[in-house]
N, C-alpha and C positions, 0 to 999 in steps of 0.2 A: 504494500500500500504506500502509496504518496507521504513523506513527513508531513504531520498538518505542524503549526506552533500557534499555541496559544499563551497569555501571557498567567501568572499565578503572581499575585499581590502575597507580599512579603505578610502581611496582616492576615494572608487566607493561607500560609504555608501550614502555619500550628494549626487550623482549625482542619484542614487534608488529614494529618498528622496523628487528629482525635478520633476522623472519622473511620481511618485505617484502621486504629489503632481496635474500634468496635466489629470490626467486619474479619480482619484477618490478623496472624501471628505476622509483627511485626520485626524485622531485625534493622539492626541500623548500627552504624559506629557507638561505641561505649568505652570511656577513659575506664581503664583497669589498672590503677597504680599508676607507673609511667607508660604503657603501653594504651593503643587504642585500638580495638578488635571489632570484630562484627559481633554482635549478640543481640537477643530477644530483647525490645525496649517495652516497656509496658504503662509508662507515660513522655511526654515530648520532653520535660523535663532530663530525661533518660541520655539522650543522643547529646553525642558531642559534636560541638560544632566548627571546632578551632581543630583541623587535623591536614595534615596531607596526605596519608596515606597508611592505612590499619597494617598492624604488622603482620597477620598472616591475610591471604586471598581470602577470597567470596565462596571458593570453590568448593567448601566442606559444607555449604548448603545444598546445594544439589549432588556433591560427589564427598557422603562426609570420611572421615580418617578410618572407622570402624565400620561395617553397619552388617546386617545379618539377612541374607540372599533368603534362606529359606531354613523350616527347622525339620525336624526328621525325629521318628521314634520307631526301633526297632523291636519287630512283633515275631510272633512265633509263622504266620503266615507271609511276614517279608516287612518291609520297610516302610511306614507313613509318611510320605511328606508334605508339608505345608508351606506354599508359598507367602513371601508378606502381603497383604494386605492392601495394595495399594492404593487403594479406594479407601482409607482409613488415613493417607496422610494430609496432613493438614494444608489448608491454601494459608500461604505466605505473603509478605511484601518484604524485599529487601531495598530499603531506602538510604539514600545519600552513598550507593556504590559507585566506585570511580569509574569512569569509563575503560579503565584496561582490566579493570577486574569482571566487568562488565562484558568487554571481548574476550576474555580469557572464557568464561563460559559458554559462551557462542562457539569458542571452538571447543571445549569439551564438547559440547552435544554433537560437532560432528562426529567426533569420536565413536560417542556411544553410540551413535543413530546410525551405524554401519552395525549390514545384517553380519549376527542377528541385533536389530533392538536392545541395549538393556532395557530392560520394562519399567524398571525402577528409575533407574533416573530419568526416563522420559516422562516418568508419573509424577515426579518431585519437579523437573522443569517447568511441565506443564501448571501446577500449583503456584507454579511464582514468578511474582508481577517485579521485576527488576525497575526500578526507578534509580536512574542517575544522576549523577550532580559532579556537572566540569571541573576540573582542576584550577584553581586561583593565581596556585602558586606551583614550584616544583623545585626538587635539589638537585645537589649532582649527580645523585644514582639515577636519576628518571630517563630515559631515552626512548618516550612512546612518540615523537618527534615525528616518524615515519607517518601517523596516523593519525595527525594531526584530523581535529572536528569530526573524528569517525563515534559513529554513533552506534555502530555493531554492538549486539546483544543486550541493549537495555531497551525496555517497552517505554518510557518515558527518559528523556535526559532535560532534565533542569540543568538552564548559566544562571547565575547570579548577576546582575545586570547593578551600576552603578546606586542607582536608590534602593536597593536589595529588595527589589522585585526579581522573578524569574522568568526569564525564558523559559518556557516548555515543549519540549519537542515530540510530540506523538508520533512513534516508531512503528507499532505492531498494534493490530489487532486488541490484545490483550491490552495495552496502555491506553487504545481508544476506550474499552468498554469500560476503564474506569475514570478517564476523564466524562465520560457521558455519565455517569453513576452520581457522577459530583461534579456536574455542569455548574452551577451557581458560583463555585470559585474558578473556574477557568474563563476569562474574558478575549474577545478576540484582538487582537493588538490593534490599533489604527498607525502606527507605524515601529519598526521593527527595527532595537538599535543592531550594530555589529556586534554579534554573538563573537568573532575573533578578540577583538578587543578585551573579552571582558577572562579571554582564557590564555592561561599560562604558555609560551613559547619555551619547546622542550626540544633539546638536542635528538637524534637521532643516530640511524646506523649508515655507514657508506656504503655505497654500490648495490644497492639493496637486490635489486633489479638481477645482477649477475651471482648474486651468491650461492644459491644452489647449483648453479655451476661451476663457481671458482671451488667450489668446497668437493665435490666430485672429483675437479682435476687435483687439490688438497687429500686427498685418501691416503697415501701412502707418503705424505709428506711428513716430516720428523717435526715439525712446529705443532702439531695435535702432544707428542711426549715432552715438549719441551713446555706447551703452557701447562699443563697437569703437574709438574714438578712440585708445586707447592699446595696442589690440591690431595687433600687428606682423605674425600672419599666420606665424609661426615654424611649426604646427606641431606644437607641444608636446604642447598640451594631446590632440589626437589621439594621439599613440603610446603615451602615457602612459595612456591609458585603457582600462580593461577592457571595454569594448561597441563602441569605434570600431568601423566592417568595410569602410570605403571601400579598395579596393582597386587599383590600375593591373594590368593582364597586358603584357609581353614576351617578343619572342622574341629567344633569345642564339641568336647560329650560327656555326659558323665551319667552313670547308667545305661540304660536302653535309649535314653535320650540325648540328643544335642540340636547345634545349629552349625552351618555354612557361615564364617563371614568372610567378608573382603577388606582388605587393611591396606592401605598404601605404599606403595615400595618404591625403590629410586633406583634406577640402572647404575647408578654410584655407586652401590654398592658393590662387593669385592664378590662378594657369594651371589650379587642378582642370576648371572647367568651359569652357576655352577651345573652340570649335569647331574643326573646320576651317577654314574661312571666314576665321577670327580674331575673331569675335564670340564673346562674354563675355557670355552671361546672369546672371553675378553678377562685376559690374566693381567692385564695391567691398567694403571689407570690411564694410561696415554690412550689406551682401546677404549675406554669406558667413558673417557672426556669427548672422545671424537664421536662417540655414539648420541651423546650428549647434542652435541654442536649439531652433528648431523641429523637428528630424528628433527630439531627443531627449525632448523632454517636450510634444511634440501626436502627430506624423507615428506615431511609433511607438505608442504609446497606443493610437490607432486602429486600428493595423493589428496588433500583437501583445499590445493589452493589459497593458503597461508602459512603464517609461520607459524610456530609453537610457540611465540614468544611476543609477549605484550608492549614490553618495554617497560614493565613498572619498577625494574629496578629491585627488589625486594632481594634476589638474589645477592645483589651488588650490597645492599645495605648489612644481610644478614651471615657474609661467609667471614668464616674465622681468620681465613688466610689473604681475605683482601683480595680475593680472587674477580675482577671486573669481567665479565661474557659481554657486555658491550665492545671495552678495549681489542679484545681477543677475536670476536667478531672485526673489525676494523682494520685489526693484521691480518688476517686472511684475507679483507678484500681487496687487499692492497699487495698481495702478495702476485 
């Protein structure tokens, strides 16, 4: 559909806010100590509003760190099992998500929406209305630069506009039927300032265009073991990320009884691709970084038409070793 934009008066944002707030489980930024997270807010008082960016992604809403696929009880006639329920999960609003956390789950769903379907996180997608809100400011980890004014994966994006009014940009379907639900605060603009103006100018990646090329003829180049030197393999840089989707499945049991879950994994890891066997097709971390690099800005490219990678930086802020995938990015495409 067409972006329609309508404008939202700074005076009707809190009253949207209460209306959400009665209709569906709301998440939104929330100061925790020094950190700011996504979590359930349960009045507007709740949401923080002085942030630049939560320290983990969006993405544990629709793809969370645990969760449990189906459960199972062992019978004398064979095995029961019970799928989740997913007509039992809740409709959501995730509000004041940034726009890369925002894209970051637009390309999970691609992910998951190659057959088969997970069913689960299409049924958790579907339940939640993404409402975003532009970037003001930005640091030096930030490098969504590339996609500048992309509006990917949010049903709504709010800018904050000089008199802290909002811009509103209805994206989807879904962000219509709730701007129509709550018409009375959506007014139509009589003229419409520059949305660029009012949003953060953010560095980007070079050669963007030729990368999954230049990283292909890079395959057996020694600068993949040369930046991993310092990478430890923690970890980090996966959980922290809004697109990772590597995932491990177990079964918990105890008795006749258990469940399936699925838990998050990172191709960082030393053990990801251990075999049976005990053979390791990626025995070192210079394999395991270029798998890294590669699944994000070639492998995926190719197969979904983007990259695996937001630009929000999160990695860049969170690794122990100062390890920048921007910079690193940058030498290869100059390479």
């Amino acid at each position: 559909m067409p972006i329609l934009v309508k404008l939202l008066q700074r005076t009707s944002y809190n009253s949207l806010i209460e209306k959400l707030l009665d209709e569906f489980q709301v998440y939104a930024p929330v100061k925790k100590g020094k950190q700011v997270l996504y979590e359930r807010i349960r009045a507007v008082h709740d949401m923080e509003t002085d942030y630049l960016l939560p320290v983990l992604s969006a993405k544990s809403l629709v793809f969370p760190p645990v969760e449990t696929l189906f459960t199972f009880e062992r019978k004398k006639e064979g095995v029961d099992v019970l799928p989740v329920a997913v007509e039992n999960l809740p409709e959501r609003v995730l509000l004041g998500v940034r726009p890369c956390d925002a894209r970051g789950i637009a390309i999970l769903r691609q992910t998951f929406a190659q057959e088969p379907v997970d069913a689960i996180f299409e049924a958790r997608f579907n339940k939640t209305i993404l409402i975003g809100l532009s970037c003001a400011t930005a640091d030096e980890a930030c490098f969504c630069g590339n996609r500048a004014g992309d509006t990917t994966g949010s049903d709504i994006l709010l800018t904050q506009v000089s008199n802290g009014d909002y811009l509103a940009e209805i994206i989807t379907e879904k962000g219509q039927r709730l701007v129509e639900r709550h018409a009375d605060l959506f007014e139509t603009p009589t003229e419409l300032p520059d949305k660029a103006a009012f949003v953060a100018t953010v560095r980007g990646l070079d050669n963007v265009e030729n990368l999954p090329a230049l990283l292909k003829a890079a395959f057996d180049s020694k600068v993949f073991d040369q930046q991993s030197l310092a990478c430890i393999g923690c970890g980090t840089c996966t959980y922290v990320c809004p697109v990772c989707s590597c995932f491990d499945m177990q079964d918990e049991t105890q008795g006749s009884k258990g469940r399936r879950v699925r838990c998050w994994d990172s191709c960082g890891f030393s053990c990801f691709t251990v075999h049976t066997s005990g053979h390791n097709p990626r025995e070192t971390q210079g394999q395991r970084w270029r798998q890294r690099v590669m699944h994000k800005f070639s492998y995926l490219p190719e197969s979904n038409h983007t990259f695996g990678c937001v630009g929000c930086g999160r990695c860049i802020r969170s690794c122990p070793v100062k390890l920048d995938i921007s910079q690193l990015i940058n030498q290869i495409a100059h390479v």
